[in-house]
N, C-alpha and C positions, 0 to 999 in steps of 0.2 A: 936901561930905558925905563922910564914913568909908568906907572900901571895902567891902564886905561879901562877900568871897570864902569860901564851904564848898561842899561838895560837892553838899549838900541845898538849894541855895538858887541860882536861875535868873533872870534880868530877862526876863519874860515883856510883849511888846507886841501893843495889838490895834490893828489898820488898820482905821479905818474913813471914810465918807465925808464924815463932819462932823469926826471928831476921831481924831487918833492917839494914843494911854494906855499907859504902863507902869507896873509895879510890879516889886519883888523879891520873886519864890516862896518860901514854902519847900515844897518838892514833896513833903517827907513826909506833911505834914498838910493840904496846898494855902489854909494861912493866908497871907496880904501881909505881908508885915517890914516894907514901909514905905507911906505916901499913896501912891495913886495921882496919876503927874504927867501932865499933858495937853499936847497941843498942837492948834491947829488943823489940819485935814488941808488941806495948800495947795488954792488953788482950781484953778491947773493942776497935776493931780497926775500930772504925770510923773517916770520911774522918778529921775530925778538929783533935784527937788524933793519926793516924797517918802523919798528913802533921806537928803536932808538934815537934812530934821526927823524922822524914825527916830534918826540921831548925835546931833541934841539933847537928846533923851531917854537917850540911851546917857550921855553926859556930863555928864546931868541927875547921874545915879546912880552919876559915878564906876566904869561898868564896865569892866570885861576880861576877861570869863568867857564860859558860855557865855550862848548868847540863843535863844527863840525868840519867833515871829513867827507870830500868825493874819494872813493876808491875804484882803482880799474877790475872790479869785478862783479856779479851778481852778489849784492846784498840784501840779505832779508833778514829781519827782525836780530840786525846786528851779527849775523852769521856769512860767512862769506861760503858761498858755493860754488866759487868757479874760480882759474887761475888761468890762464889763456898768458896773459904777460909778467907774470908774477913767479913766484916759487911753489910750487905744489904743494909745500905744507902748509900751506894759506887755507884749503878745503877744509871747512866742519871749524874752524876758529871763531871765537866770537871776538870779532875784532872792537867791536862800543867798550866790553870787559876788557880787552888787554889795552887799549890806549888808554880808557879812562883810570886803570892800574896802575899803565907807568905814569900818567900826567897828575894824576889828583884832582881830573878835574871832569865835565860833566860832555860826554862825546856823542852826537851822532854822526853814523856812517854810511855814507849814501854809492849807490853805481854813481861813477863819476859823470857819465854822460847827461844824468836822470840830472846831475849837480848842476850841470850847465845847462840841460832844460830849464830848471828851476828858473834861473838868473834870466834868461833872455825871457821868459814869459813873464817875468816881473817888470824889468826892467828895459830890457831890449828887443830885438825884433819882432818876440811876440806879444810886446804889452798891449792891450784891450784887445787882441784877436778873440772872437771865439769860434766856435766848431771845432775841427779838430784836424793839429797842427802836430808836424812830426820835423824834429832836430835830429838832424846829421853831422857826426863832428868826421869828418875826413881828415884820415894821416896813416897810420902805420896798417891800424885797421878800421873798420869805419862803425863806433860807436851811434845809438839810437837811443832818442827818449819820446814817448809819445803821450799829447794832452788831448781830452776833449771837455772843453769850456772849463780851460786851466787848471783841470784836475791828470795828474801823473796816474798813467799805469807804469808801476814802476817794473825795472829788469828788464825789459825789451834787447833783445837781440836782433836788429835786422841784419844787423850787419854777417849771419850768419846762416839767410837765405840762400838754398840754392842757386845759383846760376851756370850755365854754362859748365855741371858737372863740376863744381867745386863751388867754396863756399861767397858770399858775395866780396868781403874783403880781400878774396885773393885773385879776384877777378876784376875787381875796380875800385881798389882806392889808389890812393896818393903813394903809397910803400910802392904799387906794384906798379903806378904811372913809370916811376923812375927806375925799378929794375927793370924793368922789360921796353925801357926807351921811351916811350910814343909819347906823340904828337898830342900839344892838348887838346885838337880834333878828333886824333884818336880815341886819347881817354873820354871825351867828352860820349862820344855817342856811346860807347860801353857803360856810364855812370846814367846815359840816358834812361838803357833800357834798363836798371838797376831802380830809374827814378818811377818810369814806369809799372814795373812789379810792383813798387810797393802803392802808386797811383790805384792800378788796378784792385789792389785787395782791401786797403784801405779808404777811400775816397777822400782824404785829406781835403783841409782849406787852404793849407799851404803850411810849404816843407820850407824849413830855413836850415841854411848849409855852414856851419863852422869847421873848425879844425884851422890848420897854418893854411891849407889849401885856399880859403876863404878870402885870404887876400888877392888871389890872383884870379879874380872872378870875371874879371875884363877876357881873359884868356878864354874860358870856356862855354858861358850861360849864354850867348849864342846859338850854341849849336844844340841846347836842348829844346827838345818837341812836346812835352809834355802840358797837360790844361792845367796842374795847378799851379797856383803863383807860388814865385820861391822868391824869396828874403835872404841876403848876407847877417849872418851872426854877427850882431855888434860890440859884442863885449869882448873878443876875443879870447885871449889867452887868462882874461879877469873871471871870466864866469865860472869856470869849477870853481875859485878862491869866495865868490860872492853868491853862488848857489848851494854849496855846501853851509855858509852861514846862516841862508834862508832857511835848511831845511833844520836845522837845529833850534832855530827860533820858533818852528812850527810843531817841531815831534821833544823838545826840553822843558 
């Protein structure tokens, strides 16, 4: 493949638990230059087996520029502190240093969700919003990024609010919709009062809802009760690929 070096243009990758993906940004307009390429995310995903198949995608695309990286876990100043879906030796790693070691090339690494914050407040449901606006990605467990007047506090965990005597993702997301059967009436009024909690502590302008759940929004937003306005994630499955490159273009 042709190299694609300008200035406006970033290899943005998302980590995830089933699949690792990239694309090349162009972070002007946060359009893809080219397919998204995949790989499986290894089944022991430790730091040396996933920064391998991170460089296959690097040399999927021919890069040497810069890169970033949404990762599923709390990351701070390139350090990953938490593994929830990962391999535990992932704790205390400084993940920016080991990808930009195997790649050669110049990496930030962002909490995945924070990624896809990024992207819908550029580009998608959150573009001109201001006050302060909180993204939910719904699926396995339910990831959080929170802006006020488009600025990220980054690492947010809601999804790890009490409720109901355990933690919020194991009481209302989309994992647990489908183990435990129910109705998307059911699940709805459960994500209600989950939407609620964080209404009440927060006082948002409006919360926008991604994850694969996002498409089937006809099904549920209905039956919630709550004052703030909510927004469908429009980028879908693109914004870790195209929030990760933003946030590289911003912290490279």
């Amino acid at each position: 493949m042709k190299k694609i070096l300008t200035s406006s243009k970033i290899l943005g990758i998302d980590i995830g638990g089933s699949g690792i993906k990239g694309a090349i940004v162009n972070i002007e307009n946060g359009e893809l230059e080219t397919d998204v390429f995949r790989l499986v995310t290894p089944e022991i995903s430790t730091p040396e087996n996933i920064a391998n198949t991170v460089n296959e995608i690097i040399k999927h695309f021919n890069w040497s520029s810069k890169i970033g990286i949404g990762f599923p876990a709390v990351v701070r100043n390139g350090i990953v502190f938490t593994a929830a879906n990962i391999d535990k030796k992932w704790i205390g790693v400084n993940a920016e240093n080991l990808f930009s070691e195997k790649s050669g090339c110049k990496v930030k690494v962002i909490n995945d969700a924070d990624a896809a914050g990024i992207a819908e407040m550029h580009f998608g449901a959150g573009r001109e919003q201001n006050g302060v606006v909180i993204l939910l990605t719904i699926g396995t467990g339910i990831g959080s990024a929170i802006f006020t007047n488009n600025i990220l506090l980054p690492n947010t965990e809601f999804g790890h609010l009490r409720m109901k005597g355990k933690i919020a993702e194991k009481y209302a997301s989309d994992f647990i919709r489908k183990k435990e059967d129910l109705s998307w009436k059911k699940w709805a009024k459960r994500f209600n009062k989950y939407l609620k909690r964080l209404e009440f502590l927060f006082w948002p302008d409006l919360f926008i809802l991604g994850g694969g759940i996002s498409k089937k929004a006809d099904k549920y937003l209905n039956y919630f009760t709550i004052n703030t306005e909510i927004k469908i994630a429009q980028l879908q499955n693109k914004a870790g690929i195209i929030g990760a490159a933003l946030a590289a273009n911003n912290y490279l």
